[in-house]
N, CA, C and O atoms as a GROMACS GRO file, in nm:
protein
  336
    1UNK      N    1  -9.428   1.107   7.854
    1UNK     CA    2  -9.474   0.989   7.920
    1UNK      C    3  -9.604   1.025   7.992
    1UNK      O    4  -9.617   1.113   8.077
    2UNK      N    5  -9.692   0.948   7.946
    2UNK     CA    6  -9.843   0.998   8.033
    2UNK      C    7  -9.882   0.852   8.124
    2UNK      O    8  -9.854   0.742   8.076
    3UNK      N    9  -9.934   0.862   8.226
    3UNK     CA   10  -9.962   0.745   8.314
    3UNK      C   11 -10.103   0.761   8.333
    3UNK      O   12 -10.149   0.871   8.362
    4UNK      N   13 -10.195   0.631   8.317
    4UNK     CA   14 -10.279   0.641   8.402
    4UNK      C   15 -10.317   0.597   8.506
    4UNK      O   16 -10.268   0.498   8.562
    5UNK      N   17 -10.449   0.691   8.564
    5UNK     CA   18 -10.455   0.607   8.707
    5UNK      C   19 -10.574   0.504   8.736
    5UNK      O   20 -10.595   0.436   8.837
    6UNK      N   21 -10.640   0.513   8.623
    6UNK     CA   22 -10.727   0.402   8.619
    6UNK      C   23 -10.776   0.323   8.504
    6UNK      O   24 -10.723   0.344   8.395
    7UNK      N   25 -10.872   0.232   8.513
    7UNK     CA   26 -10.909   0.182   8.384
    7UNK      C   27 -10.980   0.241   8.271
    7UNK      O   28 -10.970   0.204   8.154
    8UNK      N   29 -11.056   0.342   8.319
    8UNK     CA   30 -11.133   0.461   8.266
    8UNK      C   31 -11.054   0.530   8.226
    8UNK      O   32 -11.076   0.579   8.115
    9UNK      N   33 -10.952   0.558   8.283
    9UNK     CA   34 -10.875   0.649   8.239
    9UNK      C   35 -10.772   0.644   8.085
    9UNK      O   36 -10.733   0.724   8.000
   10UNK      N   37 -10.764   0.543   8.105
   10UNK     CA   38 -10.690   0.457   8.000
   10UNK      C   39 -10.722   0.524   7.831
   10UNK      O   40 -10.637   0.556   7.749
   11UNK      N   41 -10.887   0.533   7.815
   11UNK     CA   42 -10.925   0.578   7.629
   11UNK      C   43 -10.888   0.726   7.673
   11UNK      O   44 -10.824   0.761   7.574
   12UNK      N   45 -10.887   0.822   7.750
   12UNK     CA   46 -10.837   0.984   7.738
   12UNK      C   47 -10.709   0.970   7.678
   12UNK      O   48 -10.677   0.994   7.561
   13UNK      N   49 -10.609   0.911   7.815
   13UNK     CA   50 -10.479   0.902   7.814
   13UNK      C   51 -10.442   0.853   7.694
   13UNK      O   52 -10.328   0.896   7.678
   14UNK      N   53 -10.473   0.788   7.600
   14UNK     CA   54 -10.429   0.703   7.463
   14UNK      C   55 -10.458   0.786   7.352
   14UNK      O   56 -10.387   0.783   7.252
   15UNK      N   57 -10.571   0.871   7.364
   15UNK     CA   58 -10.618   0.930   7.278
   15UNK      C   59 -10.477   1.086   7.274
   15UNK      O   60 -10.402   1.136   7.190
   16UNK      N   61 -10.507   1.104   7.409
   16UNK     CA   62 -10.402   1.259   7.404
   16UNK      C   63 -10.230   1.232   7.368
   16UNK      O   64 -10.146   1.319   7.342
   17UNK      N   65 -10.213   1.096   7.377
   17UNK     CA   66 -10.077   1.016   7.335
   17UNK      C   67 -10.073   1.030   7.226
   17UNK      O   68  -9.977   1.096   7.188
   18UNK      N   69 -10.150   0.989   7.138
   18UNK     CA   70 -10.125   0.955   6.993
   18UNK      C   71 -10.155   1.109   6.941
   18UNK      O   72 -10.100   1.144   6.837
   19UNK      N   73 -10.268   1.229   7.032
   19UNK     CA   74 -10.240   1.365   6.972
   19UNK      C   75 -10.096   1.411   6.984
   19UNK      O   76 -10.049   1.459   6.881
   20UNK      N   77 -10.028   1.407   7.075
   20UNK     CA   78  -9.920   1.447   7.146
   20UNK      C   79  -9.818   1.407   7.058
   20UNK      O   80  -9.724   1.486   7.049
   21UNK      N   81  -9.812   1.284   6.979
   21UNK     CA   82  -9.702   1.179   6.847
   21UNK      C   83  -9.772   1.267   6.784
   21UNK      O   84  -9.697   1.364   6.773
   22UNK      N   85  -9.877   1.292   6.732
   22UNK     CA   86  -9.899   1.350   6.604
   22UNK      C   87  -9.854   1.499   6.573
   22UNK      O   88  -9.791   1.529   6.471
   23UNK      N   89  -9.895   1.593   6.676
   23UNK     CA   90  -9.808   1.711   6.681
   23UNK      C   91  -9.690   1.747   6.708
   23UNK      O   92  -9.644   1.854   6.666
   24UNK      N   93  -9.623   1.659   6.784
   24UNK     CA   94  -9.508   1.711   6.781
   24UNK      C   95  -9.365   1.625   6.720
   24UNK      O   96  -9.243   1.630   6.737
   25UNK      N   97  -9.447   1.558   6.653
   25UNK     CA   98  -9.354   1.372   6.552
   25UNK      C   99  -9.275   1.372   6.685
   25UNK      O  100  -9.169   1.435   6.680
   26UNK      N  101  -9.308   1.311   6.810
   26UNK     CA  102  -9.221   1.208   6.914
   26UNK      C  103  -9.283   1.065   6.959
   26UNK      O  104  -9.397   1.019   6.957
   27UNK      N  105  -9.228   1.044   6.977
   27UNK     CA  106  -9.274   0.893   7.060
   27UNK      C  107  -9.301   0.920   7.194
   27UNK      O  108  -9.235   0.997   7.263
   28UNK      N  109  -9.409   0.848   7.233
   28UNK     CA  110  -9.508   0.900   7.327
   28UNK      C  111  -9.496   0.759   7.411
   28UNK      O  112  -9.501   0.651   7.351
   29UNK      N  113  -9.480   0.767   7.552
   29UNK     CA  114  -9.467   0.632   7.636
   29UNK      C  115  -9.676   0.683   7.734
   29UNK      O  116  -9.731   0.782   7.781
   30UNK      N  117  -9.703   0.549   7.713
   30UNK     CA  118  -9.824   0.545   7.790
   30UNK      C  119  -9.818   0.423   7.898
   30UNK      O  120  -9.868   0.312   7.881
   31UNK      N  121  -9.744   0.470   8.016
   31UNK     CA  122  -9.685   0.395   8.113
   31UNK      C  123  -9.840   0.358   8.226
   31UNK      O  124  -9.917   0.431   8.287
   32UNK      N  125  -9.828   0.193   8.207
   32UNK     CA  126  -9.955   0.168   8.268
   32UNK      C  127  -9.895   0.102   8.381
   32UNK      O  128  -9.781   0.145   8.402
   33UNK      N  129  -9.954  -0.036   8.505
   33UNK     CA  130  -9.942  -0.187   8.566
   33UNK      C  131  -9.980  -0.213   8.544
   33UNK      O  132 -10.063  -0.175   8.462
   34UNK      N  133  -9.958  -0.335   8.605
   34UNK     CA  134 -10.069  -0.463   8.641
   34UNK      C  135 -10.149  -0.452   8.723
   34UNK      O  136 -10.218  -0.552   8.739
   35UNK      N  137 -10.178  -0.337   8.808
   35UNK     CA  138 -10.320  -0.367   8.856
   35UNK      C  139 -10.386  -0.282   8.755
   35UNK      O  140 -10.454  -0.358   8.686
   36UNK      N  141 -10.400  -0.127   8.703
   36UNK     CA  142 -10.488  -0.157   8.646
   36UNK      C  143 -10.534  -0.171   8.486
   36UNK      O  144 -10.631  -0.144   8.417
   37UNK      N  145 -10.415  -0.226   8.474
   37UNK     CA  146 -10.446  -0.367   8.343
   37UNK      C  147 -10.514  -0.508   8.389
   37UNK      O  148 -10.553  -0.592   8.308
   38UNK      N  149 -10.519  -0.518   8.501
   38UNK     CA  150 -10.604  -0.611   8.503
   38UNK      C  151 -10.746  -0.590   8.649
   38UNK      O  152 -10.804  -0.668   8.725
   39UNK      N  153 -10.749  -0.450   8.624
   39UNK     CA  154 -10.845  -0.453   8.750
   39UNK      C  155 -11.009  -0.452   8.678
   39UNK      O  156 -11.034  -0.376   8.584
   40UNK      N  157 -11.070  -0.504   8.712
   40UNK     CA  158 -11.231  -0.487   8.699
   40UNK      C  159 -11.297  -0.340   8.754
   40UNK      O  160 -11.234  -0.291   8.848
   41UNK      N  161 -11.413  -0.266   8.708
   41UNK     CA  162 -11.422  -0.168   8.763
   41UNK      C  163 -11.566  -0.138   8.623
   41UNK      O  164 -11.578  -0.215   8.528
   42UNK      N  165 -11.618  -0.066   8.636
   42UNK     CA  166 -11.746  -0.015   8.539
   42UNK      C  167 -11.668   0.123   8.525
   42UNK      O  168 -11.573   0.161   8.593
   43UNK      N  169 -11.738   0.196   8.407
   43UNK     CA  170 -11.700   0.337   8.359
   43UNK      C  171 -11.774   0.334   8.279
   43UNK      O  172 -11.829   0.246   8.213
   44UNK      N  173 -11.778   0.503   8.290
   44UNK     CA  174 -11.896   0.570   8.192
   44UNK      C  175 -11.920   0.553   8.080
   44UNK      O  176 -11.809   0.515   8.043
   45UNK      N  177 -11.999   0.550   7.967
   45UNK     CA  178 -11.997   0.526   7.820
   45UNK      C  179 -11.889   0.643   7.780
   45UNK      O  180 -11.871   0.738   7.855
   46UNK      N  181 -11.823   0.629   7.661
   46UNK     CA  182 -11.739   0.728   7.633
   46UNK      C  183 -11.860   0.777   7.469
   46UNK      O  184 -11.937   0.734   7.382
   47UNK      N  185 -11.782   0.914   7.538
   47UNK     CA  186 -11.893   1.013   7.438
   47UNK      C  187 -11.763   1.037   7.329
   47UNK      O  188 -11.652   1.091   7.335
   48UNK      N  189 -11.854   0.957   7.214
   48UNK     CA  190 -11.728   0.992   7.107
   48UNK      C  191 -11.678   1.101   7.039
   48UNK      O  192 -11.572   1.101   6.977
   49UNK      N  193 -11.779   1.226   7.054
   49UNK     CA  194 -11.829   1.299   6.980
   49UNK      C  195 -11.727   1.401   7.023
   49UNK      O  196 -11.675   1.484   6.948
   50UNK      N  197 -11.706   1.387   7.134
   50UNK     CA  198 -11.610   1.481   7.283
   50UNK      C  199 -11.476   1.506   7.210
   50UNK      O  200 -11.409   1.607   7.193
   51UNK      N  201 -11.456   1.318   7.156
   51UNK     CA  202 -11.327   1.302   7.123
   51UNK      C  203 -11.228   1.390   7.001
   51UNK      O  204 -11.276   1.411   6.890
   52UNK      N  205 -11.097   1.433   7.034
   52UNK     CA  206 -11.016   1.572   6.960
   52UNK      C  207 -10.935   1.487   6.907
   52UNK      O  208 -10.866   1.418   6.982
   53UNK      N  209 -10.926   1.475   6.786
   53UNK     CA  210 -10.804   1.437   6.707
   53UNK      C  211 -10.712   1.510   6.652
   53UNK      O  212 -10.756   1.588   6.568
   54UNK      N  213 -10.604   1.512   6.670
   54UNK     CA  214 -10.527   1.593   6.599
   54UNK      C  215 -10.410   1.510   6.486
   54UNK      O  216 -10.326   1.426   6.521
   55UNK      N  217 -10.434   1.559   6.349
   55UNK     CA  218 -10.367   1.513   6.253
   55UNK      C  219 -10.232   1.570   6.217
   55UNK      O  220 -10.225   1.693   6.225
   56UNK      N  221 -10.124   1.504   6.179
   56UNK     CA  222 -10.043   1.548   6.127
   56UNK      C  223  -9.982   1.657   6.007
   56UNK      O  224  -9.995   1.641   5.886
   57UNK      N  225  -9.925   1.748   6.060
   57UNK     CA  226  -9.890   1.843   5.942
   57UNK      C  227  -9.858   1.766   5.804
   57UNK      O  228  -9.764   1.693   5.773
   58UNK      N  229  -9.978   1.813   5.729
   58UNK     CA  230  -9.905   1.759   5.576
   58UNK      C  231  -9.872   1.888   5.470
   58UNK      O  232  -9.926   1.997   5.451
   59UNK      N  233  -9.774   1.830   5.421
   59UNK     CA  234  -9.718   1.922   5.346
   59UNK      C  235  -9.796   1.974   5.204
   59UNK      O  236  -9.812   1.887   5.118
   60UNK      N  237  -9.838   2.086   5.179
   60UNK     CA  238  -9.888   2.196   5.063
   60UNK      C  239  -9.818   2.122   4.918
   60UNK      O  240  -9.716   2.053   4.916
   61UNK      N  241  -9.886   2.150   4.827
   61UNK     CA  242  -9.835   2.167   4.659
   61UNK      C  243  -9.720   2.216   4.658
   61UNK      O  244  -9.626   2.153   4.608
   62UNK      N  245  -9.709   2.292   4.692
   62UNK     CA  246  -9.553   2.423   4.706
   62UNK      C  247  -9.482   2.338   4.743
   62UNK      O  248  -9.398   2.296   4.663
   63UNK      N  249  -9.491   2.277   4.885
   63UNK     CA  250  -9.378   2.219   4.990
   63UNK      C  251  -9.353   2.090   4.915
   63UNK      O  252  -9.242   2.041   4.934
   64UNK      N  253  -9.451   2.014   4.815
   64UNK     CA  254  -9.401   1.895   4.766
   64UNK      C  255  -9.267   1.918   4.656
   64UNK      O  256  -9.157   1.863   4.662
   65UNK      N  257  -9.307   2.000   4.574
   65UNK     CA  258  -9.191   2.053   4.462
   65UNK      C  259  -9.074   2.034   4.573
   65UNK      O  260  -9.058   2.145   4.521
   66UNK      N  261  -9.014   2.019   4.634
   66UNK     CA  262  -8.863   2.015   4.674
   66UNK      C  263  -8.886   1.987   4.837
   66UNK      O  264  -8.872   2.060   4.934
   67UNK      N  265  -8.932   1.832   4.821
   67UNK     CA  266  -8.968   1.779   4.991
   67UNK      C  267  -8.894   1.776   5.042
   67UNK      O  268  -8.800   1.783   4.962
   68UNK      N  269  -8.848   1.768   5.158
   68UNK     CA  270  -8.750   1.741   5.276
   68UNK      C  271  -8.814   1.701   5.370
   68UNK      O  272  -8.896   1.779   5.416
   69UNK      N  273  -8.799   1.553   5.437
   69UNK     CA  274  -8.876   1.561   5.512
   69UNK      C  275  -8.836   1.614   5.668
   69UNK      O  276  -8.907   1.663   5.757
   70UNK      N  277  -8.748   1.596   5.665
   70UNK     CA  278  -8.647   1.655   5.788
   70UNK      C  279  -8.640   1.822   5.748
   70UNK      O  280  -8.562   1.834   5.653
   71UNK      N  281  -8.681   1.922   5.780
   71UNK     CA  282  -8.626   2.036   5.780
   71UNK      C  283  -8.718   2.152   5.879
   71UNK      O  284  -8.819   2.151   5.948
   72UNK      N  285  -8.564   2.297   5.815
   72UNK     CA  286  -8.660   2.377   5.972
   72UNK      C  287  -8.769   2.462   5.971
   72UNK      O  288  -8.726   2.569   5.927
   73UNK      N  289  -8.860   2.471   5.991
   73UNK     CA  290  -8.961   2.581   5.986
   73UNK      C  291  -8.992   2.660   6.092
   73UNK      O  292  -8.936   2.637   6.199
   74UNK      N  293  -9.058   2.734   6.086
   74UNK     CA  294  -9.125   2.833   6.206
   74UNK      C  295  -9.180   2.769   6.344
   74UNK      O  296  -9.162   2.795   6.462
   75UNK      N  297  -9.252   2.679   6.280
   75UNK     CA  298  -9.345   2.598   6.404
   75UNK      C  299  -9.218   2.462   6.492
   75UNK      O  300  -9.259   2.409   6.595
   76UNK      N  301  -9.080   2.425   6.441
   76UNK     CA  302  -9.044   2.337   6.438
   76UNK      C  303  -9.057   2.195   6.406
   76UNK      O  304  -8.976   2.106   6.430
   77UNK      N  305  -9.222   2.185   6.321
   77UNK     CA  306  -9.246   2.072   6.258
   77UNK      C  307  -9.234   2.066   6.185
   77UNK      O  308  -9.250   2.179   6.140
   78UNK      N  309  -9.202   1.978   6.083
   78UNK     CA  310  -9.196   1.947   5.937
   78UNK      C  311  -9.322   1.882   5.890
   78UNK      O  312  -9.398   1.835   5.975
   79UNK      N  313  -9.337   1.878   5.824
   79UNK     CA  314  -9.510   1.864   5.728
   79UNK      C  315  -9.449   1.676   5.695
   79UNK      O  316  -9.335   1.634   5.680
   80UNK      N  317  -9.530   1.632   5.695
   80UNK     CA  318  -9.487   1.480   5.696
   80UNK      C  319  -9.600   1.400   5.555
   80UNK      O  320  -9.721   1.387   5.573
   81UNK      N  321  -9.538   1.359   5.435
   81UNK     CA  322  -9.613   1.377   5.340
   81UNK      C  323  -9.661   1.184   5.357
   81UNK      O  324  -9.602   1.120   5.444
   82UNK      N  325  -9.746   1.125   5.284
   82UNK     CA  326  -9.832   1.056   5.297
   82UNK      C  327  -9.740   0.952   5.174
   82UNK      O  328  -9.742   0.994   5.058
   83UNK      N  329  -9.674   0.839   5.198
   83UNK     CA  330  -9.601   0.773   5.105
   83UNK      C  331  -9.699   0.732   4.966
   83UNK      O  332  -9.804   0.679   5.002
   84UNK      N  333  -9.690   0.742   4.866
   84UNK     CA  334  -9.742   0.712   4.768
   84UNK      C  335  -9.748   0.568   4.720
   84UNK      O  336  -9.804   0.540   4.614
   0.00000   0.00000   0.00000
């Protein structure tokens, strides 16, 4: 669960949420209010360039021959293959 504390704050916090679902396959709560969902306020241009994405383990040639998508590995993630 990540909270933010402001309106600015809001594109980090969303961005490191959806890294956070992507590495570790959980569901990610981005617990906001009502004030500042609805507060007015200016913020900096966001530098996109800054921005870290992190993608999901996909599974190798090898790992497709006999998928599972549920199973155990070293890292505790499973490689999550791309529906056809």
């Amino acid at each position: 669960m990540l909270a933010p504390v402001s309106a600015e704050d809001m594109f980090p916090i969303t961005i490191e949420a959806f890294n956070l679902a992507e590495q570790y396959q959980t569901p990610v709560i981005v617990l906001s209010d009502q004030e500042v969902g609805q507060r007015k306020e200016t913020a900096e241009p966001i530098d996109a360039a800054s921005v870290v994405l992190i993608d999901r383990r996909r599974p190798t040639e090898k790992e497709l021959e006999r998928y599972t998508r549920f199973r155990f590995t070293e890292t505790g993630i499973s490689p999550s293959a791309t529906p056809a």
